[in-house]
C-alpha positions in Angstrom: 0.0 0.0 0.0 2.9 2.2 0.7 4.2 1.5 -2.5 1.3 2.5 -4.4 0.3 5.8 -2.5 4.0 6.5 -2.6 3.9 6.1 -6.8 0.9 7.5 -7.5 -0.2 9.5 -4.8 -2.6 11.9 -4.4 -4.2 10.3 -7.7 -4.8 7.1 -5.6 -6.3 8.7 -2.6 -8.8 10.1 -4.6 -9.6 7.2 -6.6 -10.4 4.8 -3.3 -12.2 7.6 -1.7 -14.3 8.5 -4.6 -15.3 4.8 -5.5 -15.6 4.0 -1.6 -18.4 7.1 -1.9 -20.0 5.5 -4.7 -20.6 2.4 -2.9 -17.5 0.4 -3.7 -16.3 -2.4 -0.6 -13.3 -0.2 -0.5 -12.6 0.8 2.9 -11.1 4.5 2.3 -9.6 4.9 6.1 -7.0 2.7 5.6 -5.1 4.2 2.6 -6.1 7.6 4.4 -4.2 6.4 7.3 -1.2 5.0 5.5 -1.6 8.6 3.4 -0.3 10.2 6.8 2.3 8.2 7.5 4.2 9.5 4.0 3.3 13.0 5.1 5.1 12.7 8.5 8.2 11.1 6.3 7.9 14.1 3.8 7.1 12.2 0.9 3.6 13.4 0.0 2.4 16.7 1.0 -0.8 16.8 3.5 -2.5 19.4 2.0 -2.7 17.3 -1.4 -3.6 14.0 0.5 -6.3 15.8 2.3 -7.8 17.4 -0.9 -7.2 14.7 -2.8 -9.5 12.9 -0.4 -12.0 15.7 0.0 -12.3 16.2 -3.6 -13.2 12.2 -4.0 -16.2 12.2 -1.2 -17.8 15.7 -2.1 -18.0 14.2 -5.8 -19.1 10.5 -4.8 -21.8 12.0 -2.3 -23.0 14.7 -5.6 -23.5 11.3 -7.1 -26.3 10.4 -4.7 -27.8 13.1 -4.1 -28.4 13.8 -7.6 -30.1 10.3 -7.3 -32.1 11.3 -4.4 -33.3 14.1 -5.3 -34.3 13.3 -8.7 -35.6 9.7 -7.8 -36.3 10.1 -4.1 -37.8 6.7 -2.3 -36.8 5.0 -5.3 -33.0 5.4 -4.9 -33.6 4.7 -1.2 -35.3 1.3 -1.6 -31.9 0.7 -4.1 -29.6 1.4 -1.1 -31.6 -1.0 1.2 -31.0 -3.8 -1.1 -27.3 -3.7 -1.5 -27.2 -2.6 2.2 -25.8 -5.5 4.5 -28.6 -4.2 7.0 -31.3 -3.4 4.2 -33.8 -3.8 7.7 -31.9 -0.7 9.5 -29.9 1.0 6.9 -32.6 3.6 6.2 -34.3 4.0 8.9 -30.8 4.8 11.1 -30.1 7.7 8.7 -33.8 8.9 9.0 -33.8 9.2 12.6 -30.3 11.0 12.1 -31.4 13.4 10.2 -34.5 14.4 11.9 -32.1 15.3 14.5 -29.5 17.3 12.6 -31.2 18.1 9.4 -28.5 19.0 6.6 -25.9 18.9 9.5 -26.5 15.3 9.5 -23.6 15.1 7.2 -21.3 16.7 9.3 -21.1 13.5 10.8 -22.3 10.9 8.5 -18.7 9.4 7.5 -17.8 8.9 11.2 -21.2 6.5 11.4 -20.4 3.0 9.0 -23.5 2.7 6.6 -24.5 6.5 7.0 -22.6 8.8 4.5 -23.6 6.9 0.8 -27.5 6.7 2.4 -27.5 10.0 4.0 -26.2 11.9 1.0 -29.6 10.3 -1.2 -31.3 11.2 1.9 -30.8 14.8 2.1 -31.3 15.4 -1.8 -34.6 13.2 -1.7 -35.7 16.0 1.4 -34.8 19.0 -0.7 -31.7 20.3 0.7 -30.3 23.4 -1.6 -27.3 22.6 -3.0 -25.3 25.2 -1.8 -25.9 24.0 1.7 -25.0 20.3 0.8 -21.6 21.0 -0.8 -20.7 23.4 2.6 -21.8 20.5 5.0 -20.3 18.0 3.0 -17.7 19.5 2.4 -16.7 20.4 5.8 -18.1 16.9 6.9 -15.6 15.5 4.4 -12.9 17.6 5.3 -12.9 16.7 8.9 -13.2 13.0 8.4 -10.0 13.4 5.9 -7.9 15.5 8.2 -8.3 13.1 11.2 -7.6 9.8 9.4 -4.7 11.4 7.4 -3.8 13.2 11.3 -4.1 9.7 12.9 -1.3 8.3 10.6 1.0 11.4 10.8 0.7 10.8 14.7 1.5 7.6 14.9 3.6 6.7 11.9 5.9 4.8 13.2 3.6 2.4 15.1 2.2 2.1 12.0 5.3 1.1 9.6 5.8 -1.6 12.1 2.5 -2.9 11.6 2.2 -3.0 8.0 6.3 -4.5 8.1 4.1 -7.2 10.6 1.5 -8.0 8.0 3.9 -7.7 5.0 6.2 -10.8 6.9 2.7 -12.9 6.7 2.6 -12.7 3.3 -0.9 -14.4 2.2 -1.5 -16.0 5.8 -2.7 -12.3 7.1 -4.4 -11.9 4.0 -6.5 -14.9 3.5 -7.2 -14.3 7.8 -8.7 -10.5 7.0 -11.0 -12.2 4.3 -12.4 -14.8 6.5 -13.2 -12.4 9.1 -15.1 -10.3 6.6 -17.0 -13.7 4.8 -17.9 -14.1 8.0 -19.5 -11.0 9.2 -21.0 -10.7 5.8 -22.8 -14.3 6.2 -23.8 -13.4 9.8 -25.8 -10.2 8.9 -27.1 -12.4 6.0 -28.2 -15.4 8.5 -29.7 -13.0 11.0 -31.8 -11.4 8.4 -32.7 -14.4 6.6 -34.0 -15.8 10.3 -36.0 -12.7 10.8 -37.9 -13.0 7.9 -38.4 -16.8 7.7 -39.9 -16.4 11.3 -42.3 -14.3 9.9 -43.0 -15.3 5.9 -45.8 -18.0 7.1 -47.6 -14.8 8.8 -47.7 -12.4 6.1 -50.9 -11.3 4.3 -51.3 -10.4 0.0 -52.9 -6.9 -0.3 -56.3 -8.7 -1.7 -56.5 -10.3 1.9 -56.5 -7.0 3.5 -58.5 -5.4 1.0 -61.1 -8.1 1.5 -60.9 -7.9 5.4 -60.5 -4.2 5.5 -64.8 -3.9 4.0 -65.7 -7.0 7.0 -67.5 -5.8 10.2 -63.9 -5.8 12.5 -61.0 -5.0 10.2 -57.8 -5.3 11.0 -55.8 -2.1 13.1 -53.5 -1.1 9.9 -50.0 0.6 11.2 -47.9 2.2 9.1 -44.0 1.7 11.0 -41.9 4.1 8.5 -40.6 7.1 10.4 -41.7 10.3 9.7 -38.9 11.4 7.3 -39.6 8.1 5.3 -43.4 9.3 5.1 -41.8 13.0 4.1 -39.9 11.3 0.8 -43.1 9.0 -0.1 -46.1 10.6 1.1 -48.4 7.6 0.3 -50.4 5.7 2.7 -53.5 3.2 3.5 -55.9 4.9 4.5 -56.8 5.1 8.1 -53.5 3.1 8.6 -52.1 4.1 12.3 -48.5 6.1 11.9 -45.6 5.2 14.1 -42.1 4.7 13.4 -39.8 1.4 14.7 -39.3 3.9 17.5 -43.4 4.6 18.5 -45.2 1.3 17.6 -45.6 0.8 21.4 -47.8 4.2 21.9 -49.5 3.6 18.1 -51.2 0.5 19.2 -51.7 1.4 23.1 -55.1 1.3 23.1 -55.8 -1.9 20.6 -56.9 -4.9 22.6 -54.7 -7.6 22.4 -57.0 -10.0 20.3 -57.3 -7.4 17.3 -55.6 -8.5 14.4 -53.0 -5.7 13.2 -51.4 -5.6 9.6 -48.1 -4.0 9.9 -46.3 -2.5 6.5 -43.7 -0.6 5.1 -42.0 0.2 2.0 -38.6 -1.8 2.7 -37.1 -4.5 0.9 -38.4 -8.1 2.1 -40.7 -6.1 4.5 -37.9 -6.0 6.8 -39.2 -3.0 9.1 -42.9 -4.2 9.3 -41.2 -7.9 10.3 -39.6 -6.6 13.4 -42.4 -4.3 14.5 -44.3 -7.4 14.2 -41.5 -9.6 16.2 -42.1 -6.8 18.6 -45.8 -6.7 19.0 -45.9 -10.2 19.4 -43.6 -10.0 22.6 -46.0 -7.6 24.0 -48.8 -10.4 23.8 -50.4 -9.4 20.5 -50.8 -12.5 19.1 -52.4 -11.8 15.6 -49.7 -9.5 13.9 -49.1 -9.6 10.1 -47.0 -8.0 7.8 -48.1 -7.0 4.8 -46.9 -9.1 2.1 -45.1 -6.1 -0.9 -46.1 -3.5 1.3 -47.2 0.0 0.4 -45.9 -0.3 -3.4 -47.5 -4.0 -3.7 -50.8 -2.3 -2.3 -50.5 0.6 -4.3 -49.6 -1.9 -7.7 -52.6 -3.3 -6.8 -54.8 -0.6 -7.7 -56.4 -0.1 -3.8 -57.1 3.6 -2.9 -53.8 5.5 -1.3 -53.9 9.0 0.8 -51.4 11.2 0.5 -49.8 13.4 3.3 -50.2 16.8 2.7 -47.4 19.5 3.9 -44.5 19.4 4.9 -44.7 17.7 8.3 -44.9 14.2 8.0 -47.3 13.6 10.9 -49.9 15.5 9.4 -53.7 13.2 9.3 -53.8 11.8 5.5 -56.4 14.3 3.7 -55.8 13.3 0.0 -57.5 10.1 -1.4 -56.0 8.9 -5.2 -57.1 5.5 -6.8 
């Protein structure tokens, strides 16, 4: 790696940082790291190497949030299924930025699985972008200055352990790839276990649309969080709203014996299957996640309101076929 940065580098830096942005499994910290360790040896200058990397995330992030804005929940749903966590991957950087807003990115490269998602995030919300390069920017450059900082610091620590790993030869390597198959295949089993405990339980959308005209319908509960509901406005109507966060409070006052119908507009219903795990821990014991969720309903051709305004927990007023 030395080698390489020491050959080509500030090109390199911002090469693995820009396709690390774009959603490459190129871990950009690393070569950032080893980036700082030829600065404190005088062979690359730090100013380059940190605007080198700057220049790579600011352009990967444009990326996305070109896609967001122009495609909104669309590019979203894309993130959740090449996401490792396609269940949480969203929903983490919704609740982020209802906290911070565009500030979110001011932090979202120090959070793993934020920056690519919060970028699309942001640009599906509306964020001018004037305020996105300035928060990304300085977002980016603060990320870049510590990593490169970390390896200026501690340089020599750091030729020793890359001397270490060098004297492994392909032992270290093929030990750092079986450690990552094997974090990869855990998320995968986990999720995979989630959903199987729960595919028997789901219902089609012509279920619910039959039920829903019957003398005791099923409690509908809509579990995307509010900044979801701001990017897709859609719902069913007289569907309860609460986020992962809120189910408890949603459903407070619906006897345990009602039948609820849970949906979302994640991949594999993820969201809707743990709010359902979660209801049925409380004691609910007829809990159902809706099979496709809002987009297989709205396929369907079954009436949809729409939110109206800007605040996402506004009561559904606009009926559409």
């Amino acid at each position: 790696m030395i080698a390489l940065i020491t050959e080509y580098g500030v090109l390199l830096v911002f090469l693995n940082v820009l396709l690390t942005q774009l959603g490459a499994p190129l871990p950009a910290v690393p070569t950032l790291v080893v980036a700082g360790t030829l600065v404190a040896g005088g062979q690359l200058a730090p100013a380059a190497a940190i605007g080198a990397a700057v220049a790579g995330a600011v352009l990967g992030d444009l990326a996305w949030f070109s896609a967001g804005r122009r495609y909104g929940a669309g590019v979203m749903r894309l993130l959740c299924r090449i996401s490792l966590s396609p269940d949480s991957c969203v929903a983490r950087s919704e609740l982020h930025f209802q906290r911070w807003r565009g500030r979110v990115l001011l932090i979202a490269k120090f959070v793993p699985g934020l920056s690519t998602v919060s970028s699309s995030l942001v640009g599906a919300m509306g964020l001018r972008l004037p305020m996105f390069v300035l928060f990304d920017g300085l977002g980016s450059l603060w990320w870049a200055a510590l990593a490169v900082g970390l390896g200026y610091l501690f340089a020599a620590q750091i030729d020793s352990l890359l001397a270490a790993i060098a004297s492994a030869g392909t032992l270290a390597i093929e030990l750092l790839a079986g450690l990552l198959a094997l974090y990869v295949l855990l998320r995968w089993w986990r999720r995979r276990r989630l959903l199987r405990t729960l595919r028997t339980a789901r219902i089609t959308v012509d279920e619910l649309n039959r039920l829903a005209g019957e003398g005791m319908p099923p409690v509908i509960v809509d579990v995307r969080s509010p900044a979801a509901r701001r990017v897709d406005a859609r719902v069913i109507p007289g569907a309860l709203l609460a986020g992962l966060d809120g189910i408890d409070q949603a459903v407070h006052d619906v006897p345990l014996e009602r039948e609820l119908v849970i949906y979302c507009n994640c991949p594999n219903e993820a969201s809707a299957a743990m709010a359902a795990k979660a209801l049925m821990t409380q004691g609910y014991r007829h809990v159902r996640p809706l099979l496709g969720g809002l987009d297989a309903w709205d396929a369907a051709g079954y009436p949809v309101m729409r939110l109206e305004g800007a605040g996402a927990d506004l009561p559904p007023l606009r009926t559409t076929a």
